[in-house]
N, C-alpha and C positions, 0 to 999 in steps of 0.2 A: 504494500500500500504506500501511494506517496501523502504524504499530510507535512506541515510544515510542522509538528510536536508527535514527541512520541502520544499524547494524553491523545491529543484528536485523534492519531491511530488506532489508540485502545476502545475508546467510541463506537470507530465505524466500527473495528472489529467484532466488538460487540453487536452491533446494529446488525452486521452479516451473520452473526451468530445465530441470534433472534428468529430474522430470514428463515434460516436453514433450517431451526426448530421449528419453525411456523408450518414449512414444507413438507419436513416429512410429518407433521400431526394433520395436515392435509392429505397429504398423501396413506396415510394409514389408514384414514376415516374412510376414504375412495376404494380405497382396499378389502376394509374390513363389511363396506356398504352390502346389501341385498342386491343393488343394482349397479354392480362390477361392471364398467365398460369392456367393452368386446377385445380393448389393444391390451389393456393389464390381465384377461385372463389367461392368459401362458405363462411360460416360465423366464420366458428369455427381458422380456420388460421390464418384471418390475425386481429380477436380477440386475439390470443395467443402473437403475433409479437408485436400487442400493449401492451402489457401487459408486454412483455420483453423488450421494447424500454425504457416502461413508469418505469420500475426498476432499469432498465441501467441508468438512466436519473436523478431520485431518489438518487441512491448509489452515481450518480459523483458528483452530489450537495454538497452531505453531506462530500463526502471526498475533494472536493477544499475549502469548507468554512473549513473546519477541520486543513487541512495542511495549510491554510493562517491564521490562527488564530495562531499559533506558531510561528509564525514570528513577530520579536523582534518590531512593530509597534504600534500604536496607535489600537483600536476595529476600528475606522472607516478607517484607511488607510489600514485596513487589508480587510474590505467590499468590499471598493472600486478596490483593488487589484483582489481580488476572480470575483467581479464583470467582471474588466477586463478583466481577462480569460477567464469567459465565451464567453461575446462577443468576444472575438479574435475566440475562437475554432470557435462559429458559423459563422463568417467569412471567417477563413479559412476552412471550410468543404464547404459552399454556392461556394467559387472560385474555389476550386477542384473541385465541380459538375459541375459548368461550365466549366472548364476545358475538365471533362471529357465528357461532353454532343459535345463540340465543336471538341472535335478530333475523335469520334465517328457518329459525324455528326450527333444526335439522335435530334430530333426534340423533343422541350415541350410540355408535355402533355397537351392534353385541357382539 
């Protein structure tokens, strides 16, 4: 990521986090649905989608501990820092799905 501070890096990276969490609880719901669209029912799709989740997921790791390493902190307050992002993204991506679940009225998959 280019940002002109490691902090604005740790953001996006965050923000891309979120994204990616957001995706695949989209994509699980479409999955897990009654009404499986016809391209994800084989094997070879939503093999592929994991595979780009699991990269997605991979790359944002590497670049929040990255950009929170550069910040003028101790190694463990910069862990804990990175840590925290994480969980925030996967929080705030869990409340947007309920959000979105709740204004679309979509019921949870079983």
């Amino acid at each position: 990521m280019v940002s002109a501070s490691p902090v604005l890096s740790l953001v996006e990276a965050g923000a891309a986090f979120a994204a990616v969490v957001l995706l695949y609880l989209i994509l699980s719901d479409v999955y897990r649905s009654a009404r499986l669209p016809a391209w994800m029912s084989g094997d070879v799709v939503p093999q592929l989608l994991c595979v780009v989740v699991t990269g997605a997921v991979v790359g944002i790791l590497i670049g929040i501990f990255t950009a929170a390493m550069g910040l003028p902190f101790s190694t463990m307050s910069d862990a804990v820092l990175a840590a925290g992002f994480l969980a925030g993204g996967a929080v705030a991506a869990y409340v947007l799905m309920r959000v979105i679940r709740s204004t679309l009225h979509l019921r949870r998959p079983a």
